[in-house]
C-alpha positions as CSV (number, residue, x, y, z in Angstrom):
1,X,77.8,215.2,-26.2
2,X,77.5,214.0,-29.9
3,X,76.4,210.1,-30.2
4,X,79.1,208.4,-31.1
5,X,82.9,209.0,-30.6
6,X,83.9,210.4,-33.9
7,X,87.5,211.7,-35.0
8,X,88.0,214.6,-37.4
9,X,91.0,213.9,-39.7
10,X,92.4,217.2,-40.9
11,X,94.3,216.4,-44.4
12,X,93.9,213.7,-46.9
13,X,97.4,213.0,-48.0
14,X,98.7,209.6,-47.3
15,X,99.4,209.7,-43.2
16,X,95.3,211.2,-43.1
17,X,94.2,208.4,-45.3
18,X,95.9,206.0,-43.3
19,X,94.4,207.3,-40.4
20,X,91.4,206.8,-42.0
21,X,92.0,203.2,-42.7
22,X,93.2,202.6,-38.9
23,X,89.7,204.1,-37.5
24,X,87.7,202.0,-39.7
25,X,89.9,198.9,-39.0
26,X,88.8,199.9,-35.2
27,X,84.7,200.8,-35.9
28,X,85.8,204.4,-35.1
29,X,83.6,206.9,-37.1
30,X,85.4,209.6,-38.3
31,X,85.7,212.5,-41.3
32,X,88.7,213.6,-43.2
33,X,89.0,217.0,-44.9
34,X,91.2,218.0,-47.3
35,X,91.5,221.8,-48.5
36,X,92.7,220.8,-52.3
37,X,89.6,219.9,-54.6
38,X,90.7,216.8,-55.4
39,X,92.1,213.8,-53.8
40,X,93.8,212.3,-56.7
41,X,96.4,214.7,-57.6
42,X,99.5,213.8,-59.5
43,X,102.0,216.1,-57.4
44,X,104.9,215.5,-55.8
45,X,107.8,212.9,-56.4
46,X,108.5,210.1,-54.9
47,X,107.9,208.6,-51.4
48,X,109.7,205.9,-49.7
49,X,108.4,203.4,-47.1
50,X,110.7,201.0,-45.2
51,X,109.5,197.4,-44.1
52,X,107.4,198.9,-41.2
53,X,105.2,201.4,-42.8
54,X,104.6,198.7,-45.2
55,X,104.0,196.0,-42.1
56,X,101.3,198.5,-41.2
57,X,100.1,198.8,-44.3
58,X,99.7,195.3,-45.2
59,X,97.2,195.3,-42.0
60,X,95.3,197.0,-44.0
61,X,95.0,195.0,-46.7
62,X,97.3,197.1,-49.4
63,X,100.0,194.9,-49.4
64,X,99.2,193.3,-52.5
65,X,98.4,196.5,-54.7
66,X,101.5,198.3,-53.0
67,X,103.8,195.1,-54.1
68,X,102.7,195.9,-57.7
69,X,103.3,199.4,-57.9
70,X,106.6,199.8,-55.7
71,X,110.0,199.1,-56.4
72,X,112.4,197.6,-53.8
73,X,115.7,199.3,-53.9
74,X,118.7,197.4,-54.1
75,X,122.0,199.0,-55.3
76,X,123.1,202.9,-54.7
77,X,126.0,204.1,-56.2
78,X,128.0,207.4,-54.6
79,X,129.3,209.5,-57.0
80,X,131.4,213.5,-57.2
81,X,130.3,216.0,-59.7
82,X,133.2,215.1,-61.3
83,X,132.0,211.6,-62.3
84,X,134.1,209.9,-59.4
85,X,132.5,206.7,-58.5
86,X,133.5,206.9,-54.7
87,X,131.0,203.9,-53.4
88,X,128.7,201.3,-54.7
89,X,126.5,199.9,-51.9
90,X,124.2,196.9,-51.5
91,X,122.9,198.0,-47.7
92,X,119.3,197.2,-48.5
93,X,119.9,193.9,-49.8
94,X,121.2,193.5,-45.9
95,X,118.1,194.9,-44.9
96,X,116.1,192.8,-46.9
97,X,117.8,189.4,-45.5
98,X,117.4,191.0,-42.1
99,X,113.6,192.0,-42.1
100,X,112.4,190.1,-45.7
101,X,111.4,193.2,-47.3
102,X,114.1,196.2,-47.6
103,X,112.9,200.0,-48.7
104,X,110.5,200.5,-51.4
105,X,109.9,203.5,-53.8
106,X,106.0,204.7,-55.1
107,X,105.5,207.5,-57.0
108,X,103.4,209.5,-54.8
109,X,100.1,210.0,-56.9
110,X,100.4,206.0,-57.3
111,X,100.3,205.8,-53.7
112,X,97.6,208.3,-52.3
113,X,95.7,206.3,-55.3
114,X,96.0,202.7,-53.5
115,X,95.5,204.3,-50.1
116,X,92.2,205.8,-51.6
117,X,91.1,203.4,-53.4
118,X,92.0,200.8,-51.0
119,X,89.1,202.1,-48.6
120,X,86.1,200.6,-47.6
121,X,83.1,202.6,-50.0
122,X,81.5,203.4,-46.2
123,X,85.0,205.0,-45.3
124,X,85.6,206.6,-48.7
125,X,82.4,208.4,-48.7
126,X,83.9,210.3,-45.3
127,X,86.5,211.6,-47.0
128,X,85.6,215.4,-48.9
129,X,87.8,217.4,-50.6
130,X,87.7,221.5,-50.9
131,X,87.1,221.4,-47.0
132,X,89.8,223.9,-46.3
133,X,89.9,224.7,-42.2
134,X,89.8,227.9,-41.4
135,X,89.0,227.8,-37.1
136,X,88.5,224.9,-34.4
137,X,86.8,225.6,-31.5
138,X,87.3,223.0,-28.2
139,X,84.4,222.5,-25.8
140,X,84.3,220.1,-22.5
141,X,83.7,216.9,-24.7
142,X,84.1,217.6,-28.4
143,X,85.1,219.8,-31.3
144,X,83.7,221.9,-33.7
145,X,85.8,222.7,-37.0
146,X,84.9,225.3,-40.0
147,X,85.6,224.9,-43.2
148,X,86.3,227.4,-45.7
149,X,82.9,226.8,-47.9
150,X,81.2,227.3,-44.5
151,X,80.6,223.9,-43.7
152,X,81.1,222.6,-39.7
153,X,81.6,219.3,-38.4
154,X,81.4,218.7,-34.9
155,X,83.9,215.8,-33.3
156,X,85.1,214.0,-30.3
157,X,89.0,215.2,-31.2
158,X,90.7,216.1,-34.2
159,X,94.0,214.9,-36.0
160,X,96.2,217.1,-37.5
161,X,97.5,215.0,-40.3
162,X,97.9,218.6,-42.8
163,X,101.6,218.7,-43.2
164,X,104.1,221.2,-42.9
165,X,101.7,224.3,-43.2
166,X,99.2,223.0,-40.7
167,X,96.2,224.8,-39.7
168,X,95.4,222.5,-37.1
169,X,98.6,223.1,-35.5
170,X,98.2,226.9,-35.9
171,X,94.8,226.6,-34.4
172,X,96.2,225.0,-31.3
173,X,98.9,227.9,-30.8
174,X,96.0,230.1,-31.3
175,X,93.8,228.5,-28.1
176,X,96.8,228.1,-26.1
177,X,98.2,232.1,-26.3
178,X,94.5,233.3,-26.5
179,X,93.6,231.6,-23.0
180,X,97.3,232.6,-21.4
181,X,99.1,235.2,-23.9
182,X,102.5,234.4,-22.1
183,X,102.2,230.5,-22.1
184,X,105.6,228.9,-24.0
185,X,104.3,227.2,-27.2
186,X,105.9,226.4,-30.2
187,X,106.7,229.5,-32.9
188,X,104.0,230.1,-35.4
189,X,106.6,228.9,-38.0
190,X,108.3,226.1,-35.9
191,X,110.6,224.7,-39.2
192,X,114.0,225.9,-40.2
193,X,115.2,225.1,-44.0
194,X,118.3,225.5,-44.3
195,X,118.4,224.0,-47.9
196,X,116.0,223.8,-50.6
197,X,115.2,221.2,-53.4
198,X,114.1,220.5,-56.9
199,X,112.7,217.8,-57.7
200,X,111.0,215.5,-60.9
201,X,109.9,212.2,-61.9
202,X,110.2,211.1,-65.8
203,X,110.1,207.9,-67.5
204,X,112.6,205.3,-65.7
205,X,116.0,205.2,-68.7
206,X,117.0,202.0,-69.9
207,X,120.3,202.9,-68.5
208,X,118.9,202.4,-64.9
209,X,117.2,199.3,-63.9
210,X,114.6,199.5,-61.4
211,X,116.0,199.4,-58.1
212,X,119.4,201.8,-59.1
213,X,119.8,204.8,-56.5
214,X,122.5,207.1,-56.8
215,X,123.6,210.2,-54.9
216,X,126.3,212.5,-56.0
217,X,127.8,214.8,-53.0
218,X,129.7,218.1,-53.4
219,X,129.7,221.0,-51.3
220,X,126.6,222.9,-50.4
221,X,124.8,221.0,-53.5
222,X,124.0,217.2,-54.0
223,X,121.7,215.0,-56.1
224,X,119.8,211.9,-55.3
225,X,118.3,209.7,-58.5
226,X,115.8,206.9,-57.7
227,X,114.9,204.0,-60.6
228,X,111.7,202.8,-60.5
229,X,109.7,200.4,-62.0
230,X,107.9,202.9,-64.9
231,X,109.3,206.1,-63.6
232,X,112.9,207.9,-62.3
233,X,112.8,210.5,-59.8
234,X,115.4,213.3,-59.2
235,X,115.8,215.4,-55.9
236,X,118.4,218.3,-56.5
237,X,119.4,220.1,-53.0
238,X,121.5,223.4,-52.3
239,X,121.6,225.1,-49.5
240,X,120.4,228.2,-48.9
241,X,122.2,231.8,-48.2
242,X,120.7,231.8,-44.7
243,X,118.5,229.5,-42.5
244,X,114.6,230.8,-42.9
245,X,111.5,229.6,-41.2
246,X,109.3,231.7,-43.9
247,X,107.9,229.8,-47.0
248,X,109.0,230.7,-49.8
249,X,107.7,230.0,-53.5
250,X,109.9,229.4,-56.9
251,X,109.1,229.8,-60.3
252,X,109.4,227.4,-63.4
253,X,112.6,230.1,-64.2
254,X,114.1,229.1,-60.5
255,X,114.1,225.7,-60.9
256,X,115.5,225.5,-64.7
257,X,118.1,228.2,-63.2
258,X,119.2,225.5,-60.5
259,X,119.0,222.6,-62.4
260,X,120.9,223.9,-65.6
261,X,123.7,225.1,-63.4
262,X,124.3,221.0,-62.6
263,X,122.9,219.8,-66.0
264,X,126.2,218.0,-66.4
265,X,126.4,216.0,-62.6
266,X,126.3,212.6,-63.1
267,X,123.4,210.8,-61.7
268,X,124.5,206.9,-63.3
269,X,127.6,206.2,-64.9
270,X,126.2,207.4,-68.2
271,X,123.6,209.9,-67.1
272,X,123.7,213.4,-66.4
273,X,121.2,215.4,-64.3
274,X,120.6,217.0,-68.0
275,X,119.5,213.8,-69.4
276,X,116.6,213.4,-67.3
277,X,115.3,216.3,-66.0
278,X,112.0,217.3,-66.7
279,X,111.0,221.2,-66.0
280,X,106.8,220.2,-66.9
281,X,107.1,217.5,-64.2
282,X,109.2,219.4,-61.4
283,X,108.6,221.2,-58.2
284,X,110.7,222.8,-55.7
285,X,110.5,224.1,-52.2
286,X,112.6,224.8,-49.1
287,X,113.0,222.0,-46.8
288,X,111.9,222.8,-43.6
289,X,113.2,220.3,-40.2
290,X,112.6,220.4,-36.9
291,X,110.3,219.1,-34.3
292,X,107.3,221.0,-32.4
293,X,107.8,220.5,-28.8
294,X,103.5,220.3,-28.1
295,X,102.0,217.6,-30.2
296,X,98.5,218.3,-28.4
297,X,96.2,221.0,-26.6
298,X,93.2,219.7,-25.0
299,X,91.3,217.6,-27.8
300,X,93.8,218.4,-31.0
301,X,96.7,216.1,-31.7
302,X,99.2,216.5,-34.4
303,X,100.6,213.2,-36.8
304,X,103.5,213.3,-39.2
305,X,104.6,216.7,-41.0
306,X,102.5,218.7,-38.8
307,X,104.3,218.1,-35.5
308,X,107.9,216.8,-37.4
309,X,109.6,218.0,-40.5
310,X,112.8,216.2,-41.8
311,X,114.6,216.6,-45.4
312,X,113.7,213.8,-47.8
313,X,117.7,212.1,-47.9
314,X,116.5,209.4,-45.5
315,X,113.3,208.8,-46.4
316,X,112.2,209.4,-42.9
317,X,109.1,211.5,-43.2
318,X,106.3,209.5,-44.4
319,X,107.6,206.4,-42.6
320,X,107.7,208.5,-39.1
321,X,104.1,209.2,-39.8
322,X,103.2,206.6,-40.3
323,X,104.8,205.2,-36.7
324,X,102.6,208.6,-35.3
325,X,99.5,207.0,-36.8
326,X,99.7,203.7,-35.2
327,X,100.6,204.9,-31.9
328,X,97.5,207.3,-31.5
329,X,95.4,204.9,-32.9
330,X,96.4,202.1,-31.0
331,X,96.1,204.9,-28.0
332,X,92.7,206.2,-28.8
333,X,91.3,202.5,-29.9
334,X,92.7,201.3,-26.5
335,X,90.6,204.5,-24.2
336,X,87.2,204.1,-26.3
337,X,87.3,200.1,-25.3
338,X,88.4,200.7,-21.8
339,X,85.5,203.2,-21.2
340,X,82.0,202.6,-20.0
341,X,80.0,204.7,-22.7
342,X,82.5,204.8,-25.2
343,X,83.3,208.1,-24.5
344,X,86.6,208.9,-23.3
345,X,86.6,211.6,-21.3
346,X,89.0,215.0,-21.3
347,X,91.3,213.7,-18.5
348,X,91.5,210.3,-20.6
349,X,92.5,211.8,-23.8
350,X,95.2,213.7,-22.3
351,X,96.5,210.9,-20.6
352,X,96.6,209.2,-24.2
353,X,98.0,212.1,-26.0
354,X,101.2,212.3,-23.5
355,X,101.5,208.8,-23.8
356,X,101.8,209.5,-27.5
357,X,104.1,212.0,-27.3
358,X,106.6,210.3,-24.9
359,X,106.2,207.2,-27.2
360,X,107.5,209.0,-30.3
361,X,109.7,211.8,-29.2
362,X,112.6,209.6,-29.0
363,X,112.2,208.1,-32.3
364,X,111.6,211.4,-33.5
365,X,114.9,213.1,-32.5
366,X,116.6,210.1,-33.8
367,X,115.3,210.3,-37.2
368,X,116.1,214.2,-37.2
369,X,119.2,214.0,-36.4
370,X,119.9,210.8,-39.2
371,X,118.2,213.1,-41.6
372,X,120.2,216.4,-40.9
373,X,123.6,214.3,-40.7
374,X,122.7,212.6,-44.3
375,X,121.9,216.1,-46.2
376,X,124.5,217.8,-44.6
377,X,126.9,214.4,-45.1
378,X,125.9,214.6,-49.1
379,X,126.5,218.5,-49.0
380,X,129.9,218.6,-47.1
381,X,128.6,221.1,-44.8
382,X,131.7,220.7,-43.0
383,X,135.0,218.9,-42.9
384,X,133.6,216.7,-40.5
385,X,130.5,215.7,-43.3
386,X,133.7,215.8,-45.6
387,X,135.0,213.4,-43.9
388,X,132.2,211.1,-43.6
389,X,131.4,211.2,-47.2
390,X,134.5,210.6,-48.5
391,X,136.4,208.3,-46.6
392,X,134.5,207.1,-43.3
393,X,131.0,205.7,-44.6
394,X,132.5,202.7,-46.4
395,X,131.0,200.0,-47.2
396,X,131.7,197.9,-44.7
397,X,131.1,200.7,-41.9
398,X,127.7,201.1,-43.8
399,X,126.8,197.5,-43.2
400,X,128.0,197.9,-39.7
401,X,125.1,200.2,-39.1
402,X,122.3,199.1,-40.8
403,X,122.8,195.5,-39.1
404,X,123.4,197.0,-35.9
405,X,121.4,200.7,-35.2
406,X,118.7,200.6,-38.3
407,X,117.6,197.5,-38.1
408,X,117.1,197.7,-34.6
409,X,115.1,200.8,-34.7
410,X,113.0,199.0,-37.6
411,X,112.4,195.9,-35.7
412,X,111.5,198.5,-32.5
413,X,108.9,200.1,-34.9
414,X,105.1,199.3,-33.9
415,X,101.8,197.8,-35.7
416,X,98.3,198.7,-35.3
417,X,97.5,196.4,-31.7
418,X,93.9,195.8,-32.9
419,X,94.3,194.4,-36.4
420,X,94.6,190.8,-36.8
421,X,96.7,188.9,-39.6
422,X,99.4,187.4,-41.1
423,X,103.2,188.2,-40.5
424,X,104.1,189.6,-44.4
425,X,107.8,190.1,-44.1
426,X,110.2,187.3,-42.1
427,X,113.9,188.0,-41.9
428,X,116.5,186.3,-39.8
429,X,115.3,189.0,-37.3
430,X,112.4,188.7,-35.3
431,X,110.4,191.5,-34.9
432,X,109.7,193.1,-31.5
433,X,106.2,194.0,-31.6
434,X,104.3,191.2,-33.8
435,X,101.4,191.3,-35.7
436,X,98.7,190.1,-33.7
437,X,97.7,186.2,-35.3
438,X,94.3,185.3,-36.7
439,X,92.3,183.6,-34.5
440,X,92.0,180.2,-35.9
């Protein structure tokens, strides 16, 4: 048995470096290893975190640094490709009276960079880069993972915080079908995409203030523009010919293909798609969705992509790991108090891992399903989504269900049980699980 409990953290993207944070809040040592070379890497677009994720994050002491760098949204305008304004919603300024903070936009380098930097220099110096896993091995009472450059580091369990792609999940399908080749386990490639996206950032227009959204729906195709505070981001989706659970890659030619064919859709009342897109600062992928049914085997446990993928309309993704964070770590925190030596043993960790699971697989398959009903809502994947788009998501019928379903799911959401401090958001809700108060 190795000395001290000791989590390996599989992925240093923002839900593993918030897992990170969590441990060290809780004295639980840990690693985290992430296969790219570099931490700090400006990819991706933007990420959105709702008043929960940031709740937690505050805990944490980020709130100030995140306050600077992200930009509440306020006003999102619905549009056709035609230049039909069809709606012009205020939602999240109900969401900020409800819960004193409504959804906030970061570019994602400017996040990972404040969740980075925002470590303790004793937690910061755990976290390597080019540490690529290639096989984890279970025994009784720990774990022993390889790296790619030959490295091992041997653990009490392991979180699979590595996204969509994750080896950590693969290596737990691998285990379970090695030790009983007919056992039902999740596919190798549990995702479906049944649409794809494009996607940039540029320097935020003067025509936009920070804090515009947009979304212009058509069939099979829609865009969604976000203003922030320095920079705009664009997410161009289409669906594709057939549903795939097989990764594909496009080229610089694929995404100037996609996005000239809708240079002229209107993304403000006097901007097009053409004005601001970008091809240097782009990237595009299929979007995968779907939830694994196994979100552990024995001493591996999965958080955020890596057991759930939803498409990006919502914002659901980072936010719902974030949730998965706080509940193992509030689980795991919670087992290594309650036992004698610190050591929780095999039959205690499993007992912690289902409690995890049946904790957030209703959330889960409500976030899903809101994420599949708003892309295919946006893309008129039917006349019923028609329907919705068009004429049945007013304004009014809008407000209706961000006061009465969303806001109770937000004010459901959890906080880190451990962590001590002040309250950061105060709406004329109350929220159900509050942070614990300083002792004074």
């Amino acid at each position: 048995m190795i000395q001290n409990f000791k989590v390996i953290v599989v992925g240093g993207g923002p839900s593993g470096l918030i897992t990170a944070h969590a441990l060290h809040q809780a004295n639980i040592d840990f690693v985290v290893l992430e296969r790219r070379t570099a931490i700090l890497e400006d990819v991706g677009a933007s990420l959105i975190l709702d008043p929960t994720s940031l709740r937690v994050l505050s805990q944490l002491g980020l709130w100030d640094e995140l306050e600077r760098a992200g930009t509440e949204l306020k006003r999102v305008q619905s549009f056709t490709k035609d230049g039909r304004l069809f709606k012009d919603s205020s939602a999240n300024i109900l969401i900020h009276e409800c819960h004193g903070s409504s959804f906030r936009a970061f570019h994602r380098a400017d996040l990972v960079k404040i969740l980075y930097d925002g470590l303790a220099p004793s937690a910061k110096e755990k976290v390597l880069s080019g540490k690529g896993v290639v096989e984890i091995d279970q025994s009784e009472d720990s774990v022993n993972v390889v790296c790619s450059d030959g490295a091992t580091y041997i653990g009490s369990i392991v979180i699979g915080a590595d996204g969509v792609h994750s080896q950590t999940r693969r290596q737990m399908r691998k285990a379970v079908l090695k030790k009983n080749p007919t056992a039902k386990w999740d596919d190798e490639f549990p995702f479906i995409a049944t649409y794809r996206c494009l996607w940039g950032n540029f320097p935020t227009p003067a025509a936009t203030p920070p804090g515009y959204a947009s979304e212009t729906h058509h069939q099979d195709r829609s865009i969604m523009y976000v203003a922030g505070k320095k920079r705009g981001w664009i997410f161009v989706y289409e669906k594709l010919p057939a549903p795939t659970n097989r990764r594909a890659v496009y080229t610089i030619d694929d995404m100037e293909a996609l996005a000239s064919g809708l240079a002229d859709w209107p993304v403000s009342e006097t901007l097009t798609l053409g004005d601001v897109f970008d091809k240097s600062r782009a990237g595009m992928s299929d979007l995968q969705e779907g939830l694994v049914d196994n979100l552990s085997n024995g001493r591996l446990v999965l958080v955020g992509d890596s057991g759930h993928k939803f498409t990006p309309n919502s914002g659901l993704g980072l936010n719902s790991g974030i949730q998965d964070v706080t509940a193992i770590c509030n689980g795991i925190n919670a087992a290594i108090s309650e036992s004698a030596d610190g050591h929780p043993d095999a039959a205690t960790l499993e007992r912690v891992f289902k409690s995890y699971r049946e904790a957030r697989h209703g959330p889960l398959e409500v976030a899903l399903s809101r994420s599949m009903d708003t892309t295919r809502t946006h893309a008129w994947a039917s006349t019923w989504y028609y329907l919705l788009s068009q004429y049945l998501i007013t304004p009014f019928v809008e407000h209706v269900l961000y006061r009465y379903l969303v806001s109770r799911s937000l004010r459901a959401a959890l906080v880190l049980d451990y962590v001590s401090g002040e309250e950061p958001f105060k709406g004329f809700l109350s929220w159900f699980n509050p942070i614990r108060p300083v002792k004074k």
